[in-house]
N, C-alpha and C positions, 0 to 999 in steps of 0.2 A: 387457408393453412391452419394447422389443428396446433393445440396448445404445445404438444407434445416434439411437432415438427419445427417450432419457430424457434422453439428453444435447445432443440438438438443443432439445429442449424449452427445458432450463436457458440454452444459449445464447443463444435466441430472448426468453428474459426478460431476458436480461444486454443486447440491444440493446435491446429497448424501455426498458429504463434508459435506456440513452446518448442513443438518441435523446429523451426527454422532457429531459437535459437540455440537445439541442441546442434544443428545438422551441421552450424556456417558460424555459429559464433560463441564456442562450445567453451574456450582458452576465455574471453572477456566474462561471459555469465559464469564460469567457475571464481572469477576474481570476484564479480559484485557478490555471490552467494557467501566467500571469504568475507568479506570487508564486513559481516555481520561478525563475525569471532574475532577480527584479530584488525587494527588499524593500519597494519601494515599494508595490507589487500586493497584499503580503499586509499592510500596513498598513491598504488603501486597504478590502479584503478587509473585514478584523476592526473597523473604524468604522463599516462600514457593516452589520454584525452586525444580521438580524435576520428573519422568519419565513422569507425568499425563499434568505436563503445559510443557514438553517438546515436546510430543505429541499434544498438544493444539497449540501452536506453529507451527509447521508443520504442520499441516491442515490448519490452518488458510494463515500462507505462501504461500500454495500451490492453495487455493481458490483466497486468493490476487491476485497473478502472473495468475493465469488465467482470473482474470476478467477483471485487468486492461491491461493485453495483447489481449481478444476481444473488450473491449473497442477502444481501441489505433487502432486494426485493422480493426474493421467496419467501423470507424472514417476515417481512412488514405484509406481506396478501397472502402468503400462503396459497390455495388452491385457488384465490380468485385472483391469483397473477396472469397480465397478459401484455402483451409488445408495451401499448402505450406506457402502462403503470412502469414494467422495465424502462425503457428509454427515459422517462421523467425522473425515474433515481440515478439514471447514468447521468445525465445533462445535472443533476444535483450534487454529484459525486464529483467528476470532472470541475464543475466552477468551485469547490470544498478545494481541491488537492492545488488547483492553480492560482486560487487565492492566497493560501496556504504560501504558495512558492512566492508569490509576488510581494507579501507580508513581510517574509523574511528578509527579500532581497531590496527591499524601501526601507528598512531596518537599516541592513547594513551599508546604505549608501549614505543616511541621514547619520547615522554613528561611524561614518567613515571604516567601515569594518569591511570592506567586501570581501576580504579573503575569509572571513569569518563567514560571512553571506553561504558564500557558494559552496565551503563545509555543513553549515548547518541544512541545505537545501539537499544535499549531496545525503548525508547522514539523517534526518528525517525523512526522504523518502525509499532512501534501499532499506528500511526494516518495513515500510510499505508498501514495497515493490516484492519483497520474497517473502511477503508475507501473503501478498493476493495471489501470486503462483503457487504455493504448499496451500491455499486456499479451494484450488482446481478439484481436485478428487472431492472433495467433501463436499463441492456444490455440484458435482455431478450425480452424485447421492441422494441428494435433498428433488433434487427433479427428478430422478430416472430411478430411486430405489421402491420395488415392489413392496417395499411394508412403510409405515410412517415411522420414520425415522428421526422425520423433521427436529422434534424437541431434544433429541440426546445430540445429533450432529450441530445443533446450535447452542448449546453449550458448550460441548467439545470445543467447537470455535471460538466462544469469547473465550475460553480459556487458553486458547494459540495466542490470542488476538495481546491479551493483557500480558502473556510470557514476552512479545515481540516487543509490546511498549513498554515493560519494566527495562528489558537489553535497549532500546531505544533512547530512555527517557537518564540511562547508566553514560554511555556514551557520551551524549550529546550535553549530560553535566560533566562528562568529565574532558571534552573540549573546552567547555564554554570558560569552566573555573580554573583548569589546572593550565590549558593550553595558550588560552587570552586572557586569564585575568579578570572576567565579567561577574559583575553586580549578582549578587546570591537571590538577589530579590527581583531585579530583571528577569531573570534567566527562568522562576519558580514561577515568576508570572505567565511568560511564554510557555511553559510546560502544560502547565494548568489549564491557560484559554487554549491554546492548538492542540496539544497533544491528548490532556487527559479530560478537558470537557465533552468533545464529541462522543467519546467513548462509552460516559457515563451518561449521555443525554441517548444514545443509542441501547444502552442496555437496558433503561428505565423505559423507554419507548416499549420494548420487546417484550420485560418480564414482569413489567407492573402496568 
């Protein structure tokens, strides 16, 4: 199977993701797409918790981790990308976002915060979840566009990338301080190490 074919392949599954959850789950992903503008959506969101936005969830998860793991890899090999080097950044990506979740939620079991847990796990992963689906078009670009396009659409991209974690990083202090009460200095630390280090250790990777 040819470079070309394996990776049309995985593309071709990353939309029928999206479309199944325009087609069947179209009322739940309009909330999470909300819940990035307005907290009331992701209230509205997590009350109404239950097989349909569970579901929605894992799709959407699963679209994320695949796009921001060919992003990452066309990015890092460029033309000498192939399945294995793919798969090695997904399986690297995937244990990043699930550590991530598990970080938080050992956090708030040890600070007796779990309702604070399952908001912060909630609210740093949907600016990463609708940020690897608007992520879609632009790494179809990066594989299947006739001119090299590569170095303007990866830029284009860390600059989505950094607008989602500014709105992320907005949020997620204005939970931590105004809603619970948390440590300015706790809270600047977890930003720092989860949110804003990999970011800056991925851009330095790429552009230096």
């Amino acid at each position: 199977m040819t470079y070309s074919d394996t990776f049309f392949i995985i593309l071709t599954f990353d939309l029928l993701l999206i479309a199944l959850l325009k087609a069947f789950y179209q009322k739940f992903t309009k909330q999470l797409f909300l819940s990035v503008f307005a907290q009331r959506y992701a209230n509205q969101y997590l009350k109404e918790e239950n097989v349909f936005t569970e579901r929605v969830t894992f799709l959407v998860t699963t679209i994320m981790l695949i796009n921001i793991s060919l992003f990452l890899a066309k990015t890092i090999f460029g033309i000498n990308l192939n399945l294995s080097d793919f798969l090695n950044v997904f399986i690297c990506t995937a244990i990043f976002f699930f550590s991530k979740a598990i970080i938080i939620r050992l956090l708030g079991h040890v600070f007796m915060l779990k309702s604070l847990a399952k908001l912060g796990v909630y609210f740093s992963f949907l600016f990463d979840r609708v940020m690897g689906i608007t992520l879609f078009p632009i790494v179809v670009f990066m594989f299947f566009s006739p001119i090299n396009s590569s170095p303007i659409l990866v830029t284009f991209s860390v600059v989505i990338i950094v607008l989602f974690l500014a709105v992320k990083i907005f949020w997620l202090w204005k939970i931590g301080i105004g809603g619970f009460g948390l440590s300015r200095y706790y809270l600047f630390l977890y930003l720092c190490t989860l949110e804003i280090l990999p970011l800056l250790v991925f851009t330095k990777a790429v552009f230096y």
